[in-house]
N, C-alpha and C positions, 0 to 999 in steps of 0.2 A: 380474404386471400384471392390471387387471381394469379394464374399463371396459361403459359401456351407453349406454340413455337414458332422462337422468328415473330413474325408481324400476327399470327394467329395466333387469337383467345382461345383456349381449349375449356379454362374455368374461370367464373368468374364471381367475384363475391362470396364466394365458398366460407359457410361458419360450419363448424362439425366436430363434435367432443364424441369419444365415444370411452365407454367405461372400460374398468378394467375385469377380463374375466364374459366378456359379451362374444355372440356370434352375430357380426353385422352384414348384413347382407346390400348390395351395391348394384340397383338396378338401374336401368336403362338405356337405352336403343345404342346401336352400336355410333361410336366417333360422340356418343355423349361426353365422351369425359372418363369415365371411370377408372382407364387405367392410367389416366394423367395422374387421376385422383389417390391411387396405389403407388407409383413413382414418387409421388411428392413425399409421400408420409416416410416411402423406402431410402429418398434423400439420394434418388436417383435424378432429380429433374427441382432445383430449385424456383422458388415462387417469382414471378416479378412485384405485386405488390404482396404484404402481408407476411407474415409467419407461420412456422408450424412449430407444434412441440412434441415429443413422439419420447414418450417414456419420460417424461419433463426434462427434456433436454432439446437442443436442435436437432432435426434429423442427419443421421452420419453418426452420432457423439455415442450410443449404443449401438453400434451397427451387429456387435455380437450378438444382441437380444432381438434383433427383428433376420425375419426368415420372410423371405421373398419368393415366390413364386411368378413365374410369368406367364402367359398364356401358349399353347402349347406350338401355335406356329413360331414362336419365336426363338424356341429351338433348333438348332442344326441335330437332327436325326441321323445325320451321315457320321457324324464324329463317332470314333473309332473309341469309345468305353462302354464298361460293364459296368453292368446295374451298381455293385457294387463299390465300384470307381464314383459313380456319380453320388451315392447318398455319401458317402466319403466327404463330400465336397462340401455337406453340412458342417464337418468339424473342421475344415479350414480355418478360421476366423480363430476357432479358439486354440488351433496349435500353434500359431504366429510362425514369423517366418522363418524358414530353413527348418522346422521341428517337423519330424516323421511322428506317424499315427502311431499310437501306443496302443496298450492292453485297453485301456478305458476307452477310448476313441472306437476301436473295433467292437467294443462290449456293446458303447450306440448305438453305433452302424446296424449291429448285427438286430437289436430290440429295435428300432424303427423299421427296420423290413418287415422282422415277424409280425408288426403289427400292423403294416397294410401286407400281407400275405402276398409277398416277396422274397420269404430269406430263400426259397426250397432256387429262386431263378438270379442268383449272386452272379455267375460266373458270365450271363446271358449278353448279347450288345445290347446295349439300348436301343438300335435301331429296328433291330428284331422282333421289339415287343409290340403288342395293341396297343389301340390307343391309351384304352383305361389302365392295363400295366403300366406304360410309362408317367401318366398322370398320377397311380399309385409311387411309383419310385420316384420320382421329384415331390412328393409328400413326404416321402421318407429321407427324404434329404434335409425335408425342412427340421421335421421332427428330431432328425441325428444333432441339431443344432441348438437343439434345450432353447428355442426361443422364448421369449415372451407377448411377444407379438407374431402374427403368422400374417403375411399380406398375401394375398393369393387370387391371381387373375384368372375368370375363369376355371375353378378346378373340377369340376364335375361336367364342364362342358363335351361334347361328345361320347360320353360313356355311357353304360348299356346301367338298365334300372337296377341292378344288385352293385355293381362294383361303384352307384352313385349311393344307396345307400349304405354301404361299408367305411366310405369313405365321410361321408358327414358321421357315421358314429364313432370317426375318429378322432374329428375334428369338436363334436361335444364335449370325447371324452378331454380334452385339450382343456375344454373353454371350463368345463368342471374343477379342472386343476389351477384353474384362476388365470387360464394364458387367455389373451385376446385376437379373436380371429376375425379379420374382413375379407370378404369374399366379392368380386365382382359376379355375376350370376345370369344367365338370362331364363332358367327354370322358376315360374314364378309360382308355384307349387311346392318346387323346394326350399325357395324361402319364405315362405308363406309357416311351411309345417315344420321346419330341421331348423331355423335360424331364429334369434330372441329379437331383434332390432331389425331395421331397414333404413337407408338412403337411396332415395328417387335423386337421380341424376340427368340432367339435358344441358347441359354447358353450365348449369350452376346447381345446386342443391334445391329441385324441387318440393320435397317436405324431408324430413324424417321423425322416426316411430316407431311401436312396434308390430312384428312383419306381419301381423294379421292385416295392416293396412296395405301390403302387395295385393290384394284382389278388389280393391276400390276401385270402381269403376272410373270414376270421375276423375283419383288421383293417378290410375294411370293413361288416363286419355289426357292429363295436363302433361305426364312423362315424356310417351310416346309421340305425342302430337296427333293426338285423334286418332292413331290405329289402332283401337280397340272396337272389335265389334261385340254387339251384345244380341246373343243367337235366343230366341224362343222356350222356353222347355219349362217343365214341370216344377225345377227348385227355382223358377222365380227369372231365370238368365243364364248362361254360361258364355264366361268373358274367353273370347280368343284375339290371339294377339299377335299380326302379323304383321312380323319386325324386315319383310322382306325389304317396305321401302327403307329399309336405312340397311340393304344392301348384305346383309346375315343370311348367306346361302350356305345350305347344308350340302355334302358328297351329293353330285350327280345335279345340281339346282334345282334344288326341290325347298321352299321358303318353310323357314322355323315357324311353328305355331306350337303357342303354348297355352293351353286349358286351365278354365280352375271355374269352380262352382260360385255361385255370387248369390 
Protein backbone atom coordinates (compact mmCIF):
# COMPACT_ATOMS: atom_id res chain seq x y z
CA UNK A 1 0.00 0.00 0.00
CA UNK A 2 1.18 3.51 -0.62
CA UNK A 3 -0.48 6.49 -0.06
CA UNK A 4 0.33 10.65 0.41
CA UNK A 5 -0.74 14.05 -0.38
CA UNK A 6 -1.14 15.51 -3.59
CA UNK A 7 2.23 14.86 -5.53
CA UNK A 8 3.86 13.66 -1.87
CA UNK A 9 4.53 10.01 -0.77
CA UNK A 10 3.83 10.03 2.88
CA UNK A 11 3.95 5.81 2.83
CA UNK A 12 4.98 3.64 0.80
CA UNK A 13 5.00 -0.03 0.39
CA UNK A 14 3.35 -0.36 3.67
CA UNK A 15 2.45 -4.36 4.52
CA UNK A 16 1.05 -4.52 8.21
CA UNK A 17 -1.45 -7.17 9.81
CA UNK A 18 -2.01 -6.61 13.28
CA UNK A 19 -4.09 -9.01 15.51
CA UNK A 20 -6.96 -8.85 17.25
CA UNK A 21 -6.83 -7.96 21.00
CA UNK A 22 -2.90 -6.48 20.59
CA UNK A 23 -1.42 -3.16 21.95
CA UNK A 24 0.63 -1.85 18.81
CA UNK A 25 2.75 0.50 19.26
CA UNK A 26 3.91 3.18 16.18
CA UNK A 27 7.25 4.66 16.27
CA UNK A 28 9.02 6.97 14.51
CA UNK A 29 10.63 10.46 13.92
CA UNK A 30 7.94 12.95 13.45
CA UNK A 31 6.46 13.56 9.25
CA UNK A 32 7.53 9.66 9.35
CA UNK A 33 4.25 8.55 8.56
CA UNK A 34 2.35 7.45 11.38
CA UNK A 35 -0.52 9.36 11.40
CA UNK A 36 -1.01 9.00 7.68
CA UNK A 37 -0.51 5.48 8.97
CA UNK A 38 -3.76 5.89 11.67
CA UNK A 39 -5.99 7.94 8.98
CA UNK A 40 -5.61 5.27 6.56
CA UNK A 41 -6.78 2.39 8.73
CA UNK A 42 -9.50 5.27 10.25
CA UNK A 43 -10.73 5.50 6.41
CA UNK A 44 -9.96 9.15 6.78
CA UNK A 45 -7.34 9.41 4.00
CA UNK A 46 -7.74 6.64 1.21
CA UNK A 47 -4.60 4.78 -0.34
CA UNK A 48 -3.45 5.50 -3.88
CA UNK A 49 -1.90 2.20 -4.52
CA UNK A 50 -3.09 -1.02 -2.54
CA UNK A 51 -5.84 -1.66 0.08
CA UNK A 52 -6.77 -1.86 3.58
CA UNK A 53 -8.98 -4.06 5.52
CA UNK A 54 -9.88 -3.00 8.99
CA UNK A 55 -12.24 -5.28 10.91
CA UNK A 56 -12.43 -7.48 7.37
CA UNK A 57 -14.09 -4.96 5.64
CA UNK A 58 -13.01 -1.61 3.88
CA UNK A 59 -12.25 1.11 5.99
CA UNK A 60 -15.54 3.41 6.57
CA UNK A 61 -17.82 -0.07 6.26
CA UNK A 62 -17.43 -0.36 10.47
CA UNK A 63 -16.89 2.99 11.16
CA UNK A 64 -19.09 2.34 14.50
CA UNK A 65 -16.30 -0.16 15.84
CA UNK A 66 -13.14 1.94 15.22
CA UNK A 67 -12.76 5.02 17.75
CA UNK A 68 -10.11 7.60 16.49
CA UNK A 69 -8.15 9.67 18.33
CA UNK A 70 -6.16 12.52 17.06
CA UNK A 71 -3.28 14.14 18.22
CA UNK A 72 -3.99 16.72 20.53
CA UNK A 73 -2.95 19.92 18.38
CA UNK A 74 -5.44 19.03 16.22
CA UNK A 75 -7.93 20.17 18.38
CA UNK A 76 -9.76 23.52 18.58
CA UNK A 77 -9.52 23.99 22.40
CA UNK A 78 -11.52 27.31 22.13
CA UNK A 79 -14.65 25.46 21.16
CA UNK A 80 -17.26 26.20 23.67
CA UNK A 81 -18.07 22.30 25.33
CA UNK A 82 -17.97 20.41 28.30
CA UNK A 83 -16.27 17.47 29.20
CA UNK A 84 -19.25 15.93 29.17
CA UNK A 85 -20.47 17.07 25.68
CA UNK A 86 -17.30 15.82 24.21
CA UNK A 87 -17.20 11.96 25.57
CA UNK A 88 -20.96 12.35 24.36
CA UNK A 89 -19.69 12.55 21.02
CA UNK A 90 -18.47 8.73 21.32
CA UNK A 91 -22.19 7.60 21.17
CA UNK A 92 -22.93 9.64 18.01
CA UNK A 93 -22.34 6.99 15.56
CA UNK A 94 -24.52 4.70 17.46
CA UNK A 95 -27.55 7.01 18.01
CA UNK A 96 -27.84 7.65 14.24
CA UNK A 97 -29.37 10.67 12.95
CA UNK A 98 -31.82 12.95 14.65
CA UNK A 99 -31.83 10.34 17.81
CA UNK A 100 -31.17 12.21 21.22
CA UNK A 101 -29.02 10.28 24.01
CA UNK A 102 -30.92 7.99 26.09
CA UNK A 103 -30.55 6.29 29.49
CA UNK A 104 -27.92 3.81 28.07
CA UNK A 105 -25.97 6.28 26.13
CA UNK A 106 -25.57 8.46 29.37
CA UNK A 107 -24.98 5.12 31.63
CA UNK A 108 -21.48 5.25 28.77
CA UNK A 109 -20.66 8.49 29.14
CA UNK A 110 -20.94 8.54 32.61
CA UNK A 111 -18.60 4.61 33.05
CA UNK A 112 -15.91 6.01 30.51
CA UNK A 113 -15.20 9.18 32.52
CA UNK A 114 -15.15 7.16 35.83
CA UNK A 115 -12.72 5.24 34.31
CA UNK A 116 -10.17 7.69 33.28
CA UNK A 117 -11.08 9.85 36.51
CA UNK A 118 -13.10 12.38 35.03
CA UNK A 119 -16.73 11.89 35.93
CA UNK A 120 -16.19 14.22 39.58
CA UNK A 121 -15.10 17.43 36.09
CA UNK A 122 -18.62 16.64 33.73
CA UNK A 123 -19.79 20.12 33.68
CA UNK A 124 -15.99 21.63 33.13
CA UNK A 125 -14.97 23.49 29.26
CA UNK A 126 -12.73 21.54 27.63
CA UNK A 127 -10.53 24.32 27.27
CA UNK A 128 -10.14 24.66 30.83
CA UNK A 129 -8.46 21.57 31.47
CA UNK A 130 -4.52 20.26 31.36
CA UNK A 131 -3.24 18.81 28.97
CA UNK A 132 -3.34 15.25 30.49
CA UNK A 133 -7.24 15.97 31.47
CA UNK A 134 -8.18 16.59 28.18
CA UNK A 135 -6.07 13.72 26.56
CA UNK A 136 -8.05 11.71 29.55
CA UNK A 137 -11.47 12.85 28.10
CA UNK A 138 -11.03 12.28 24.43
CA UNK A 139 -10.05 8.67 25.87
CA UNK A 140 -13.17 8.64 27.31
CA UNK A 141 -14.92 9.58 24.28
CA UNK A 142 -13.44 6.80 22.71
CA UNK A 143 -14.11 4.33 25.30
CA UNK A 144 -18.05 5.89 25.50
CA UNK A 145 -17.88 4.32 21.82
CA UNK A 146 -17.68 0.36 22.71
CA UNK A 147 -15.15 0.27 19.96
CA UNK A 148 -13.24 -2.54 18.72
CA UNK A 149 -10.50 -0.88 17.55
CA UNK A 150 -9.02 2.16 19.31
CA UNK A 151 -6.65 4.38 16.75
CA UNK A 152 -4.91 6.89 18.81
CA UNK A 153 -2.33 9.55 17.80
CA UNK A 154 -0.08 10.38 20.22
CA UNK A 155 -2.13 9.73 23.45
CA UNK A 156 0.28 9.93 26.28
CA UNK A 157 2.20 12.53 24.52
CA UNK A 158 2.74 15.47 26.80
CA UNK A 159 1.53 14.29 30.09
CA UNK A 160 3.13 14.18 33.45
CA UNK A 161 4.44 10.22 34.43
CA UNK A 162 1.03 9.20 36.59
CA UNK A 163 -1.79 10.29 34.37
CA UNK A 164 0.65 8.34 31.50
CA UNK A 165 0.59 5.43 33.51
CA UNK A 166 -3.26 5.53 34.23
CA UNK A 167 -3.91 5.85 31.01
CA UNK A 168 -2.01 2.87 29.38
CA UNK A 169 -3.69 0.79 32.35
CA UNK A 170 -6.70 1.60 30.52
CA UNK A 171 -5.81 1.08 27.45
CA UNK A 172 -4.50 -2.86 28.67
CA UNK A 173 -7.36 -3.20 30.42
CA UNK A 174 -9.18 -2.64 26.61
CA UNK A 175 -6.78 -4.87 24.85
CA UNK A 176 -7.63 -7.69 27.71
CA UNK A 177 -11.10 -7.45 26.66
CA UNK A 178 -9.98 -8.59 23.18
CA UNK A 179 -10.35 -4.65 21.60
CA UNK A 180 -7.40 -3.76 19.44
CA UNK A 181 -5.32 -0.70 20.17
CA UNK A 182 -2.63 1.23 17.93
CA UNK A 183 -0.87 3.85 19.37
CA UNK A 184 1.50 6.30 17.44
CA UNK A 185 4.10 7.15 20.48
CA UNK A 186 7.36 8.79 20.75
CA UNK A 187 7.93 7.36 24.53
CA UNK A 188 10.17 4.63 23.78
CA UNK A 189 10.17 3.25 27.13
CA UNK A 190 6.51 3.13 27.08
CA UNK A 191 6.44 1.14 24.43
CA UNK A 192 9.05 -0.85 25.03
CA UNK A 193 7.25 -1.87 28.78
CA UNK A 194 3.08 -1.07 28.43
CA UNK A 195 2.74 -2.30 24.75
CA UNK A 196 2.77 -6.21 23.30
CA UNK A 197 3.90 -5.25 19.46
CA UNK A 198 5.77 -2.39 17.69
CA UNK A 199 5.95 -0.78 14.09
CA UNK A 200 9.16 1.23 13.07
CA UNK A 201 8.02 3.62 10.74
CA UNK A 202 10.03 6.35 8.27
CA UNK A 203 7.95 6.63 5.11
CA UNK A 204 7.55 2.88 5.02
CA UNK A 205 7.31 0.15 7.63
CA UNK A 206 10.85 -0.23 8.81
CA UNK A 207 10.56 -3.74 10.81
CA UNK A 208 7.90 -4.85 13.08
CA UNK A 209 7.69 -7.14 16.28
CA UNK A 210 7.58 -7.28 19.50
CA UNK A 211 8.08 -3.99 21.49
CA UNK A 212 11.12 -5.33 23.28
CA UNK A 213 12.70 -4.58 19.86
CA UNK A 214 12.03 -0.55 20.57
CA UNK A 215 15.54 -0.36 22.39
CA UNK A 216 17.66 -1.94 19.44
CA UNK A 217 20.02 0.07 18.74
CA UNK A 218 20.75 -0.54 15.36
CA UNK A 219 16.92 -0.81 14.45
CA UNK A 220 16.31 2.36 15.78
CA UNK A 221 19.22 4.14 14.15
CA UNK A 222 17.73 2.44 10.65
CA UNK A 223 14.26 4.44 12.06
CA UNK A 224 15.56 7.61 13.18
CA UNK A 225 18.15 7.92 10.55
CA UNK A 226 21.26 7.81 12.70
CA UNK A 227 20.01 9.89 15.76
CA UNK A 228 20.58 7.59 18.26
CA UNK A 229 23.45 8.22 20.43
CA UNK A 230 24.83 5.48 22.34
CA UNK A 231 26.20 7.30 25.75
CA UNK A 232 28.93 5.16 28.09
CA UNK A 233 27.87 3.47 31.37
CA UNK A 234 27.90 0.69 33.49
CA UNK A 235 24.72 -1.59 31.93
CA UNK A 236 26.71 -1.90 28.76
CA UNK A 237 25.09 1.73 26.92
CA UNK A 238 22.16 4.01 27.24
CA UNK A 239 20.32 4.90 24.02
CA UNK A 240 19.22 8.56 23.74
CA UNK A 241 17.21 9.70 21.17
CA UNK A 242 17.24 13.14 19.91
CA UNK A 243 14.32 13.52 17.69
CA UNK A 244 14.99 17.42 17.55
CA UNK A 245 16.22 17.02 13.95
CA UNK A 246 12.89 15.93 12.56
CA UNK A 247 11.89 19.26 14.30
CA UNK A 248 9.67 17.62 17.72
CA UNK A 249 10.18 20.69 19.99
CA UNK A 250 8.69 20.55 23.41
CA UNK A 251 7.00 23.99 25.54
CA UNK A 252 9.74 26.66 25.50
CA UNK A 253 12.34 24.68 22.65
CA UNK A 254 13.82 22.48 24.65
CA UNK A 255 14.37 18.96 22.03
CA UNK A 256 12.47 15.56 23.28
CA UNK A 257 15.05 13.08 24.45
CA UNK A 258 14.00 9.90 25.25
CA UNK A 259 16.19 7.18 27.42
CA UNK A 260 16.11 3.54 27.84
CA UNK A 261 18.80 1.05 29.02
CA UNK A 262 20.42 -1.20 26.22
Amino acid sequence: MTAGYGRRVALADVNLTVRAGSLLAVIGPNGAGKSTLLKLIAGLLKPDIGTVSVLGAAPGVEARSVAYVPQAEAVDWDFPVTVGEVAMMGRYARLGFGRRPGRIDRERVDAALETVGMHGQVERQIGALSGGQRRRVFLARAIAAEPQLYLLDEPVTGVDATTQEELMDVLEAEARAGKTVIASTHDLICAAQRFHQAAFVNGRIVATGPAAMVLDRQLLSDTYGGHVLVLPGDDGGRLVLDDAHHHDQAPGGESHYHEGSH
